[in-house]
N, CA, C and O atoms as CSV, one atom per row, in Angstrom:
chain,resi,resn,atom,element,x,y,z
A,1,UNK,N,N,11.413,22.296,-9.039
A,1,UNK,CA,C,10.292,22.358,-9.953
A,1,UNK,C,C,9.086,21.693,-9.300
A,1,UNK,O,O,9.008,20.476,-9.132
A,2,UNK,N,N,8.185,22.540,-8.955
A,2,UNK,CA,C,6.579,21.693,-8.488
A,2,UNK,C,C,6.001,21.304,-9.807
A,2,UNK,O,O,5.825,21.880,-10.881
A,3,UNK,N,N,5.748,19.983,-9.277
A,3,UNK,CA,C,4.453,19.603,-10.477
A,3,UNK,C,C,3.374,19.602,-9.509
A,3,UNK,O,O,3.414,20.036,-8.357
A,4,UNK,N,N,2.045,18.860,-10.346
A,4,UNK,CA,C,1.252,18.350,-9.332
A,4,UNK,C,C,0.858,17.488,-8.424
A,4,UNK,O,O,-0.101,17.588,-7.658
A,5,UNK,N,N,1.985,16.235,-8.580
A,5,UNK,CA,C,1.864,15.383,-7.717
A,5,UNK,C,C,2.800,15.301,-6.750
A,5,UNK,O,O,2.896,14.319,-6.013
A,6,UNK,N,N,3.737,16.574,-6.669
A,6,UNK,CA,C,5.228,16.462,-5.883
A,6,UNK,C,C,5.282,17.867,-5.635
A,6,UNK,O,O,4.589,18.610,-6.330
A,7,UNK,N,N,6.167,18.427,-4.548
A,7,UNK,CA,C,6.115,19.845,-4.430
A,7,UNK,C,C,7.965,20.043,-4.338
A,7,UNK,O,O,8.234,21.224,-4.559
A,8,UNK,N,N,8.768,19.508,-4.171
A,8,UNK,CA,C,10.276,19.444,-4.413
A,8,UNK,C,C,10.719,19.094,-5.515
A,8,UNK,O,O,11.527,19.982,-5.790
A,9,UNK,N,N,10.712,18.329,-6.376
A,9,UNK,CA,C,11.332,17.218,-7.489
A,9,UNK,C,C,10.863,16.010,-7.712
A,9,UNK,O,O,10.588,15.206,-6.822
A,10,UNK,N,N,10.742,15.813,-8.942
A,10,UNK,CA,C,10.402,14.342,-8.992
A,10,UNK,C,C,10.938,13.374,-8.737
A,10,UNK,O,O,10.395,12.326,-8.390
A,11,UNK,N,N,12.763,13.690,-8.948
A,11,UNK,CA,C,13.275,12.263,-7.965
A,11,UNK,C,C,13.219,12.109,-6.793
A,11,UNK,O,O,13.240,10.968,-6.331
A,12,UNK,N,N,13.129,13.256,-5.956
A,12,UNK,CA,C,12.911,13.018,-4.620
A,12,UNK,C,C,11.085,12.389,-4.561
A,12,UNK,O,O,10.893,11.430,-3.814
A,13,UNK,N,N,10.123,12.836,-5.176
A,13,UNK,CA,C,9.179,12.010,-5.134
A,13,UNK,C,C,8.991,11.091,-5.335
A,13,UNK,O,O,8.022,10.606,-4.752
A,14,UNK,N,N,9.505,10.514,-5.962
A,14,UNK,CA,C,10.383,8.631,-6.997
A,14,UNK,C,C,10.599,8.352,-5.596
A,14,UNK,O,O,9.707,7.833,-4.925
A,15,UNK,N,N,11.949,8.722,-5.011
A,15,UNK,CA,C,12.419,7.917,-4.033
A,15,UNK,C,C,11.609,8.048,-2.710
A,15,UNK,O,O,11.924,7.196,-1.880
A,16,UNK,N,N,10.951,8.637,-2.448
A,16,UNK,CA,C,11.005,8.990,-0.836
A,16,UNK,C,C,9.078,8.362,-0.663
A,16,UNK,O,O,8.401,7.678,0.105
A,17,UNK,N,N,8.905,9.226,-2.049
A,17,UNK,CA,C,6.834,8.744,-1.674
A,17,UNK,C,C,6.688,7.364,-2.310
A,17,UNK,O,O,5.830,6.562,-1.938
A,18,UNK,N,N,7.573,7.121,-3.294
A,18,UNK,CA,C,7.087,5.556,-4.031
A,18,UNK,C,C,8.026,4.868,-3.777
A,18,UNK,O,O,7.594,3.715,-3.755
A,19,UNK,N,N,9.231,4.871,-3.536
A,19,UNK,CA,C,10.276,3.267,-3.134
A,19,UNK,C,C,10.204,3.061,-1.755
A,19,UNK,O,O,9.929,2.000,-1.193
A,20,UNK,N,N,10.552,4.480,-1.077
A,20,UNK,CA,C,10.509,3.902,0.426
A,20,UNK,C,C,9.345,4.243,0.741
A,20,UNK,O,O,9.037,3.282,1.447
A,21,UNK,N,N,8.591,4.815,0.738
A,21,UNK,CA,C,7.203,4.904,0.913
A,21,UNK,C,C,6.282,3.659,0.789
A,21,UNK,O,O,5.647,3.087,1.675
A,22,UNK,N,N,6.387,3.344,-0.749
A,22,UNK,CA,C,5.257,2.070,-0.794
A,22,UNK,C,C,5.990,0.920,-0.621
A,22,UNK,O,O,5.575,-0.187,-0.962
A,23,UNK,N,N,7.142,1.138,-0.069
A,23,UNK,CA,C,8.051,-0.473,0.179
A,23,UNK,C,C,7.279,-0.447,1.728
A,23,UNK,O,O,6.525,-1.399,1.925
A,24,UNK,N,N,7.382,0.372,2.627
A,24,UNK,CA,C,6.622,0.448,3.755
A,24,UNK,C,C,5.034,0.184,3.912
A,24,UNK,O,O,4.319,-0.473,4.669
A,25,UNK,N,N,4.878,0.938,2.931
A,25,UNK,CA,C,3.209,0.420,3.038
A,25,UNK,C,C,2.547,-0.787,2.483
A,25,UNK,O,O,1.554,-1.369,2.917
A,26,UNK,N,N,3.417,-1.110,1.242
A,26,UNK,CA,C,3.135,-2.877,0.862
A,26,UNK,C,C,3.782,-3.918,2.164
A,26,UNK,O,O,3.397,-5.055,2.438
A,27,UNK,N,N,4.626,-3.303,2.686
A,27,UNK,CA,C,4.792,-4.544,4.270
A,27,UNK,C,C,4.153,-4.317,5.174
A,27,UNK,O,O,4.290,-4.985,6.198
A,28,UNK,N,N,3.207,-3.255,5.087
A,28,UNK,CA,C,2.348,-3.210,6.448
A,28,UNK,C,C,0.775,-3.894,5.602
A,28,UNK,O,O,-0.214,-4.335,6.188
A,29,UNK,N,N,0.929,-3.815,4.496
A,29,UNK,CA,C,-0.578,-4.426,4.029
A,29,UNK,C,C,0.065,-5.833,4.406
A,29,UNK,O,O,-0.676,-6.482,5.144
A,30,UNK,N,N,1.291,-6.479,4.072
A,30,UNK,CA,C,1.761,-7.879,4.047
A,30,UNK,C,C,1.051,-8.425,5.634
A,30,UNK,O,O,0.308,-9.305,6.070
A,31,UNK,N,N,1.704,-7.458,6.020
A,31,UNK,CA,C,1.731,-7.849,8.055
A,31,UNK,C,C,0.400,-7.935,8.304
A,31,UNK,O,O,0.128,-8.939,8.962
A,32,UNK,N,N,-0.496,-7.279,8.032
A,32,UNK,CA,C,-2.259,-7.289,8.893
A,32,UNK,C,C,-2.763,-7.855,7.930
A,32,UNK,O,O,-3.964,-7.852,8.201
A,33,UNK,N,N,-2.593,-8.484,6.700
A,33,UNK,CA,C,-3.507,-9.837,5.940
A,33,UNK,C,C,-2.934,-10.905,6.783
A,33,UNK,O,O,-3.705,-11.531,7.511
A,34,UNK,N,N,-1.363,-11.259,6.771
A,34,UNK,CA,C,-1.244,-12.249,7.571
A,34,UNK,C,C,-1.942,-12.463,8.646
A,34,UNK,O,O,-2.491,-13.537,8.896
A,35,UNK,N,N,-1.982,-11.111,9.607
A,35,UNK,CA,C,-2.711,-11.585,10.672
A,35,UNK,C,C,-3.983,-12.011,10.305
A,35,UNK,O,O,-4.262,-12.951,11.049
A,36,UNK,N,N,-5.093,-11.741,9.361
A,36,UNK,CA,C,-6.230,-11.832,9.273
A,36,UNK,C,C,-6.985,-10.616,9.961
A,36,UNK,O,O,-7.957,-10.686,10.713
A,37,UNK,N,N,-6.305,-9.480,9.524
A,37,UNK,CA,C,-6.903,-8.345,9.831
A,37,UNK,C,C,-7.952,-7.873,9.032
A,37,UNK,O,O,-8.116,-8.602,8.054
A,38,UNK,N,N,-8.913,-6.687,9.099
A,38,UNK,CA,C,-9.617,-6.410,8.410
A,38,UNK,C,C,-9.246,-5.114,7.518
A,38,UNK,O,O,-8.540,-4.205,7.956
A,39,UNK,N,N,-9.844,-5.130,6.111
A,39,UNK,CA,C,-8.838,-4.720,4.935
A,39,UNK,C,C,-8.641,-3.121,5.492
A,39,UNK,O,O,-7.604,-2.601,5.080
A,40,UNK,N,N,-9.458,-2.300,6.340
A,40,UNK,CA,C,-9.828,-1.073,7.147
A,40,UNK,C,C,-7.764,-0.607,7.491
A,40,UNK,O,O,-6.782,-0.007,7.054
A,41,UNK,N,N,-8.244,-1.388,8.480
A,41,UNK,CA,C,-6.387,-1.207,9.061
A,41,UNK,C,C,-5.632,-1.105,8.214
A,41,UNK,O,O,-5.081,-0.058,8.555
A,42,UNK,N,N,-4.937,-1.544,6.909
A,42,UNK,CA,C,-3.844,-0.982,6.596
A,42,UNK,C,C,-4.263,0.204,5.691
A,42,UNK,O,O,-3.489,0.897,5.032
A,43,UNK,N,N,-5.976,0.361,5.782
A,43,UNK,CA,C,-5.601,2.153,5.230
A,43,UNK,C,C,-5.764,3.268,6.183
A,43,UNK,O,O,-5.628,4.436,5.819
A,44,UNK,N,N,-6.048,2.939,7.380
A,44,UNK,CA,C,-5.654,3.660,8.626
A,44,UNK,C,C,-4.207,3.734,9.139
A,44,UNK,O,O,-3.816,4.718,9.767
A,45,UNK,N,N,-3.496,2.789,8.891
A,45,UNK,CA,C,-2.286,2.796,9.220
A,45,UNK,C,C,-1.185,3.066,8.013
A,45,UNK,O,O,0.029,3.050,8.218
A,46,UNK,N,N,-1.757,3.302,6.801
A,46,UNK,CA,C,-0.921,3.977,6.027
A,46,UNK,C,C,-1.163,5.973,5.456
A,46,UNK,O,O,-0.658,6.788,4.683
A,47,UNK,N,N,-2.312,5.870,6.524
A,47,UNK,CA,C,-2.722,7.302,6.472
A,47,UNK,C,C,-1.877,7.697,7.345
A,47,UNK,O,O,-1.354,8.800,7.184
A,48,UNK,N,N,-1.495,6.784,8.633
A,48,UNK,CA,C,-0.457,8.120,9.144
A,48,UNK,C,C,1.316,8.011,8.722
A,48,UNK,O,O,2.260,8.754,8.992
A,49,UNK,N,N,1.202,6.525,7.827
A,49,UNK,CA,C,2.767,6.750,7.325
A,49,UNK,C,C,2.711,7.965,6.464
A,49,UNK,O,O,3.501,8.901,6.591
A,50,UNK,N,N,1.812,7.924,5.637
A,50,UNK,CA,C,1.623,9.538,4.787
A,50,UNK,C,C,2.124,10.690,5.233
A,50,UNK,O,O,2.789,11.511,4.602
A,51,UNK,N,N,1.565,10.737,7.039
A,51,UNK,CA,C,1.741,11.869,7.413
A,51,UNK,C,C,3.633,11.668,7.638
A,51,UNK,O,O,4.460,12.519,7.311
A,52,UNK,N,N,3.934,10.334,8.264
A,52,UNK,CA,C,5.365,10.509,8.336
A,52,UNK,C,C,6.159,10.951,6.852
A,52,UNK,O,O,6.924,11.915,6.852
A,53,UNK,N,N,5.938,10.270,5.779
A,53,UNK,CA,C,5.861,10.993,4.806
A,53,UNK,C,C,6.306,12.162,4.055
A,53,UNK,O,O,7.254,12.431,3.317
A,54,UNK,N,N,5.172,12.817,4.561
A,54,UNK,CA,C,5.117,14.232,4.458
A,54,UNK,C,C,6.518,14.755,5.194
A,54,UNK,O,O,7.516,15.245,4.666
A,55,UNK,N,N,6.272,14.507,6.460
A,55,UNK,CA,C,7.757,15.103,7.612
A,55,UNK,C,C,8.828,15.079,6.623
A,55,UNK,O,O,9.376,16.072,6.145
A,56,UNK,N,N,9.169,13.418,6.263
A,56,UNK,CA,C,10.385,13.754,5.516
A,56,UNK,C,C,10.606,14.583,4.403
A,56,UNK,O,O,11.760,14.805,4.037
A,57,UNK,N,N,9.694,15.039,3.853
A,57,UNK,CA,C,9.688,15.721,2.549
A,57,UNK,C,C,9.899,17.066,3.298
A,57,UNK,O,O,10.515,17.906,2.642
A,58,UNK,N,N,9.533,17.406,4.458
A,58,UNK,CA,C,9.555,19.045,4.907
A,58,UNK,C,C,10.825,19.042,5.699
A,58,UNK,O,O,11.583,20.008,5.792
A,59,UNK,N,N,10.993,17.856,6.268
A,59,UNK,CA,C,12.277,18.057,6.802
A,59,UNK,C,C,13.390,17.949,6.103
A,59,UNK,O,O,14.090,18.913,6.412
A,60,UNK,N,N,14.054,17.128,5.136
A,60,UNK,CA,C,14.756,16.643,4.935
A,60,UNK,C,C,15.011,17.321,3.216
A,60,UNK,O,O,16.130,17.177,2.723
A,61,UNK,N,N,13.984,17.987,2.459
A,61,UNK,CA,C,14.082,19.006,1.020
A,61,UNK,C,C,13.321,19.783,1.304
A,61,UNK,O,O,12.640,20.148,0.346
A,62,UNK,N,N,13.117,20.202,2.147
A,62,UNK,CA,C,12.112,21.673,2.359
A,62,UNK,C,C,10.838,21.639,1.686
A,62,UNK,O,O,10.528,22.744,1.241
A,63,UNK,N,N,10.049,20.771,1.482
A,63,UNK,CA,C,8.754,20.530,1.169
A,63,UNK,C,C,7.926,21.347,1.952
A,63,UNK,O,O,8.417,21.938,2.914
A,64,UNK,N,N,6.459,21.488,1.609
A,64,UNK,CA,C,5.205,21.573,2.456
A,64,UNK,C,C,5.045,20.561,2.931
A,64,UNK,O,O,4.953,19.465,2.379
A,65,UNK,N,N,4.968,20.961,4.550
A,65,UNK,CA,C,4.296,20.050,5.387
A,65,UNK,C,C,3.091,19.967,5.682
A,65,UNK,O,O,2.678,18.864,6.040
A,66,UNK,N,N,2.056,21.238,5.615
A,66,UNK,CA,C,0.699,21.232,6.094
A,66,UNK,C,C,0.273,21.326,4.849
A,66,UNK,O,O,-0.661,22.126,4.891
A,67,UNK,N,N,0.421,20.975,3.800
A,67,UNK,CA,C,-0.272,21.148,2.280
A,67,UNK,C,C,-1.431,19.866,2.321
A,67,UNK,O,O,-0.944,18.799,1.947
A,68,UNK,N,N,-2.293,19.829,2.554
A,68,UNK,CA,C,-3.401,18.730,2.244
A,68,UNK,C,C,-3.611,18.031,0.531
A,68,UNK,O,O,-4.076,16.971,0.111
A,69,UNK,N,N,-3.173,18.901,0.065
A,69,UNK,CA,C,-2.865,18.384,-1.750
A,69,UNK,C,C,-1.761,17.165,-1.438
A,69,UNK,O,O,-1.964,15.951,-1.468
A,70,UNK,N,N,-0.483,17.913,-1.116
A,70,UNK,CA,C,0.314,16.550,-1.012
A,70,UNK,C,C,0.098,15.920,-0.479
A,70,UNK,O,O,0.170,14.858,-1.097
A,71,UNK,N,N,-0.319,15.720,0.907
A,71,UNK,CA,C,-0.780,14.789,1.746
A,71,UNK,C,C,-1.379,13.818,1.414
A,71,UNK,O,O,-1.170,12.669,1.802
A,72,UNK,N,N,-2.531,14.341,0.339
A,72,UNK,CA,C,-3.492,13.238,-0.031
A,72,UNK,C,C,-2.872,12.357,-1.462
A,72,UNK,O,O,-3.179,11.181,-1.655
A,73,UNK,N,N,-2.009,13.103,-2.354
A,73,UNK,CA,C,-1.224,12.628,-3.018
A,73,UNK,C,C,-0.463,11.604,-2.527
A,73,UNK,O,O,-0.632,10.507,-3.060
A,74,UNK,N,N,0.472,11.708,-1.488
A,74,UNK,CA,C,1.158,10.503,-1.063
A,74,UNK,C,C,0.434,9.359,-0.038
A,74,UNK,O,O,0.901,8.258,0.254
A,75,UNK,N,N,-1.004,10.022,0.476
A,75,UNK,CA,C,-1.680,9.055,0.948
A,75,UNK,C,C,-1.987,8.168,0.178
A,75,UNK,O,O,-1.881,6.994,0.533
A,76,UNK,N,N,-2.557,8.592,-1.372
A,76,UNK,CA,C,-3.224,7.516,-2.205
A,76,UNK,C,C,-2.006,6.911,-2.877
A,76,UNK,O,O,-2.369,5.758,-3.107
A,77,UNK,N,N,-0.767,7.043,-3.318
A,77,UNK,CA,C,0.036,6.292,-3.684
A,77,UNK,C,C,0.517,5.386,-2.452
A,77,UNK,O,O,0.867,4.260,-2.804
A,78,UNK,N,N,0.588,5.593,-1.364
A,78,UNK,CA,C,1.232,4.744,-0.385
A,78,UNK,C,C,-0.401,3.547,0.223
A,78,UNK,O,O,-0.223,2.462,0.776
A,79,UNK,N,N,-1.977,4.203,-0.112
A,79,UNK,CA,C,-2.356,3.099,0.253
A,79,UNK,C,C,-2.523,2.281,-0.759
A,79,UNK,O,O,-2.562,1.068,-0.552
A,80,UNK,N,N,-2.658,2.830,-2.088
A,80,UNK,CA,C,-2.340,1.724,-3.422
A,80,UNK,C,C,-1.624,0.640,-3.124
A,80,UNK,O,O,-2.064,-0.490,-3.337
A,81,UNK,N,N,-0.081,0.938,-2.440
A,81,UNK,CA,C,1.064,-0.042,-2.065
A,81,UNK,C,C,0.364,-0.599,-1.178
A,81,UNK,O,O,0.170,-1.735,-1.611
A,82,UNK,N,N,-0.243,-0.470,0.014
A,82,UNK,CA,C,-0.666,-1.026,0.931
A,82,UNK,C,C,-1.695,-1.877,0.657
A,82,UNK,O,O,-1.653,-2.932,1.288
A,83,UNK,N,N,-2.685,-1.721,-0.160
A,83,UNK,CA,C,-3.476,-2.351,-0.888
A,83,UNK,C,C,-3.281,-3.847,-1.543
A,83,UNK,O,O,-3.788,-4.941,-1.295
A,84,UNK,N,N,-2.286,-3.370,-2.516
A,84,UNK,CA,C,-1.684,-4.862,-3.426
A,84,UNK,C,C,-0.889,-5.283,-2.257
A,84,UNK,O,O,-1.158,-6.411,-2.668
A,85,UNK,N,N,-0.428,-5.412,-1.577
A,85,UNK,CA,C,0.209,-6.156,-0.890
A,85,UNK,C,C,-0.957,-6.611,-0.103
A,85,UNK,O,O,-1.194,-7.818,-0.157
A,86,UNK,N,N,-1.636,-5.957,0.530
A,86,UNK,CA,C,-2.824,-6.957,1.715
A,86,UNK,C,C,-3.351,-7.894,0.660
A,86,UNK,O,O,-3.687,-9.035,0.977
A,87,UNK,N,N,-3.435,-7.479,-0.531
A,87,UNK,CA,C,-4.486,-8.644,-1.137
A,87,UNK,C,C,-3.675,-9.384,-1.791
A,87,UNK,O,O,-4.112,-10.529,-1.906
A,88,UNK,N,N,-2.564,-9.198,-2.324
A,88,UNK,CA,C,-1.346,-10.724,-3.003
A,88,UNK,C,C,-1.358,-11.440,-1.921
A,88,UNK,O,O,-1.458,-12.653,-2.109
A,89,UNK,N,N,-1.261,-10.934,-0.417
A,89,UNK,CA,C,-0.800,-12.047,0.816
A,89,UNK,C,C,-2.356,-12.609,0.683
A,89,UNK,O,O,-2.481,-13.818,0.492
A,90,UNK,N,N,-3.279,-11.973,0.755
A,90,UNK,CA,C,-4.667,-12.557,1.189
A,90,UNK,C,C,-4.954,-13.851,-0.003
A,90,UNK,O,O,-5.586,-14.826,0.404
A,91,UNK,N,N,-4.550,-13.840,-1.249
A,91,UNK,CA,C,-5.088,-14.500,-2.523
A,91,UNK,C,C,-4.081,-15.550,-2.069
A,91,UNK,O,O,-4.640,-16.644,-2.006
A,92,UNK,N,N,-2.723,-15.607,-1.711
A,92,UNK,CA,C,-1.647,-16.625,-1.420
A,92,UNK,C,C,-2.713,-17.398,0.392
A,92,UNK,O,O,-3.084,-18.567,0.494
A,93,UNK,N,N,-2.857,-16.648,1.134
A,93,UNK,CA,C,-2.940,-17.469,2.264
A,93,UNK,C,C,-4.386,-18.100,1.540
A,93,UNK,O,O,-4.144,-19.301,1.422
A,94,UNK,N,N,-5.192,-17.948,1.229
A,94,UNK,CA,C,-6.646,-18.369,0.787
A,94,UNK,C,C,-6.587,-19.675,-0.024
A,94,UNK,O,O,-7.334,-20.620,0.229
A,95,UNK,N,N,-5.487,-19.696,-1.206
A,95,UNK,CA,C,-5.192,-20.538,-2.050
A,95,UNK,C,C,-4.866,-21.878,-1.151
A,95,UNK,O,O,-5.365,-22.997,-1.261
A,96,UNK,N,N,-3.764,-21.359,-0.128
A,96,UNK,CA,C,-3.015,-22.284,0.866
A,96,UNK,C,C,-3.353,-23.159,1.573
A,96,UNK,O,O,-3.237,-24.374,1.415
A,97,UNK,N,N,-4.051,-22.239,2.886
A,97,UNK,CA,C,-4.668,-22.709,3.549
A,97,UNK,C,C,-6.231,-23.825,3.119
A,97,UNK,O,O,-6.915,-24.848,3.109
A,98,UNK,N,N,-6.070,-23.165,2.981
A,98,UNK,CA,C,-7.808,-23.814,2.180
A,98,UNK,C,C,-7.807,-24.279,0.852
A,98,UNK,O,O,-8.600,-23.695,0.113
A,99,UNK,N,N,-6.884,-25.494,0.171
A,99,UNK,CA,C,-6.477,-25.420,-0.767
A,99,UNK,C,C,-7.754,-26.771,-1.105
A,99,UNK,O,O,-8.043,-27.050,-2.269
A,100,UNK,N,N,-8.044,-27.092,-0.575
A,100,UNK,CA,C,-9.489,-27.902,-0.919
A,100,UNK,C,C,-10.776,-27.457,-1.496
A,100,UNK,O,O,-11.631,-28.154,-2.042
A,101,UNK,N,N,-10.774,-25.868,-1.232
A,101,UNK,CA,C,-11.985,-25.175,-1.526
A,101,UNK,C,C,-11.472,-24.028,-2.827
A,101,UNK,O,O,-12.061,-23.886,-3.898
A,102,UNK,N,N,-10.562,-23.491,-2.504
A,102,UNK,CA,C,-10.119,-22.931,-3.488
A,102,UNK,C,C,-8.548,-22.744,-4.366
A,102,UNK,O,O,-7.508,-23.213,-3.902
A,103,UNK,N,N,-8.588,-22.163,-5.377
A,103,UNK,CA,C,-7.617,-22.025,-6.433
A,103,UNK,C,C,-7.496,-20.973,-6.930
A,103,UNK,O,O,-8.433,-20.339,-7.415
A,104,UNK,N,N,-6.257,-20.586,-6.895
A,104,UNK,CA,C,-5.901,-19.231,-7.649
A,104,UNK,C,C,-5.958,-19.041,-9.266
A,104,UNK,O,O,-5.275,-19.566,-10.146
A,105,UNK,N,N,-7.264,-17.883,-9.348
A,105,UNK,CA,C,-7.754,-17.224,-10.871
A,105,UNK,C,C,-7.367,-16.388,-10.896
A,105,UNK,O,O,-8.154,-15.540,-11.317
A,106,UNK,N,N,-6.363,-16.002,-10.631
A,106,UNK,CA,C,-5.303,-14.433,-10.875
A,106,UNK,C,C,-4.620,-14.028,-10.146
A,106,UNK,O,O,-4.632,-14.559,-9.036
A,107,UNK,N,N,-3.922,-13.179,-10.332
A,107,UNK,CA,C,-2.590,-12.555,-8.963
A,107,UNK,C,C,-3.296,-11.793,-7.847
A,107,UNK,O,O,-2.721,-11.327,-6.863
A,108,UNK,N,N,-4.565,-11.716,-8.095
A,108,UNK,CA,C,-5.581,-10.806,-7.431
A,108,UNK,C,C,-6.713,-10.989,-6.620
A,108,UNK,O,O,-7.128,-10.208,-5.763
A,109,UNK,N,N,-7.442,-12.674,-7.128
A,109,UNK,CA,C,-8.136,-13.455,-6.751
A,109,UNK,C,C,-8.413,-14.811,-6.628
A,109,UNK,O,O,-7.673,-15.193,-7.534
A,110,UNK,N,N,-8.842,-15.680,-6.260
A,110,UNK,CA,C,-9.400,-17.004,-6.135
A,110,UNK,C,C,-10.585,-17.518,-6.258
A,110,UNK,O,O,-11.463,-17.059,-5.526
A,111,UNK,N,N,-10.854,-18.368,-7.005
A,111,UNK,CA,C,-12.530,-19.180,-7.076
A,111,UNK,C,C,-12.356,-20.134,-5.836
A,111,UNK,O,O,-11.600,-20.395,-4.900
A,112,UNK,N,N,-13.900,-20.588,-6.615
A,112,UNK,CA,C,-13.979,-21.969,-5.561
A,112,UNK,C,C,-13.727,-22.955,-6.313
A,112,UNK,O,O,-13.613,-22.592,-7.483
A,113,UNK,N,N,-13.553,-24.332,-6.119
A,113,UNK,CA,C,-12.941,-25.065,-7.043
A,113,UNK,C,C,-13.906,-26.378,-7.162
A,113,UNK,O,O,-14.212,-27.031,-6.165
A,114,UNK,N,N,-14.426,-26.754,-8.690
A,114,UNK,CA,C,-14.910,-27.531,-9.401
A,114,UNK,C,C,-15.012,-28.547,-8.762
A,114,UNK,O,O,-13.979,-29.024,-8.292
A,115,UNK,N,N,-16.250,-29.190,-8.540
A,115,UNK,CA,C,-16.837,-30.048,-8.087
A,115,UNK,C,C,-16.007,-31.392,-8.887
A,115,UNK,O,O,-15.867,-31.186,-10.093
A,116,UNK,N,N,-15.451,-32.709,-8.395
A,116,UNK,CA,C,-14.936,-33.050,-8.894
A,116,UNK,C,C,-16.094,-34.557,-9.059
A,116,UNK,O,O,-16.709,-35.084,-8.132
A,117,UNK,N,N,-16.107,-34.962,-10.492
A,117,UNK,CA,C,-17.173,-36.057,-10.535
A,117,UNK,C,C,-18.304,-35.762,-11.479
A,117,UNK,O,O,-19.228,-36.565,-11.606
């Protein structure tokens, strides 16, 4: 059954574009915040897990491989993953490191922290 966000099945889209998919792309956002990379790289580098991606879906359930619909479908769910993960690591190392200047105001961000006096 095609829908529109999958061209095989939806459990195979469950498993393959969102568990192992964004389990991959939330550890590659993990890996280049740690380094102190710039936020660019892990959506360059989850554009071509997409394309790996894709392979498995054509190889492995007979998917479209050159379909640019899906492509961009599992691009934007896998850099979503890649996304929250660069920035949970970035809001944790920021809090950390620099825990004199700032404090964590959400799972998402950090202030600067109140002048004390």
């Amino acid at each position: 059954m095609m829908g529109i966000l999958w061209d095989t099945s939806f459990p195979t889209f469950l498993m393959l574009t969102v568990v192992i998919g964004g389990a991959a792309a939330y550890m590659t956002g993990r890996a280049l915040a740690s380094h102190w990379r710039p936020i660019i790289q892990p959506v360059l580098y989850t554009l071509l897990l997409a394309a790996v991606v894709r392979f498995f879906h054509y190889a492995l359930f007979g998917g479209a491989l050159l379909s640019l619909h899906y492509y961009v479908v599992d691009a934007a769910v896998l850099i979503s993953a890649a996304l929250l993960g660069y920035r949970i690591t970035r809001v944790r190392q920021m809090v950390t490191q620099y825990s004199w200047l700032y404090e964590r105001s959400g799972p998402f961000s950090w202030r600067e922290k109140k002048a004390e006096g």
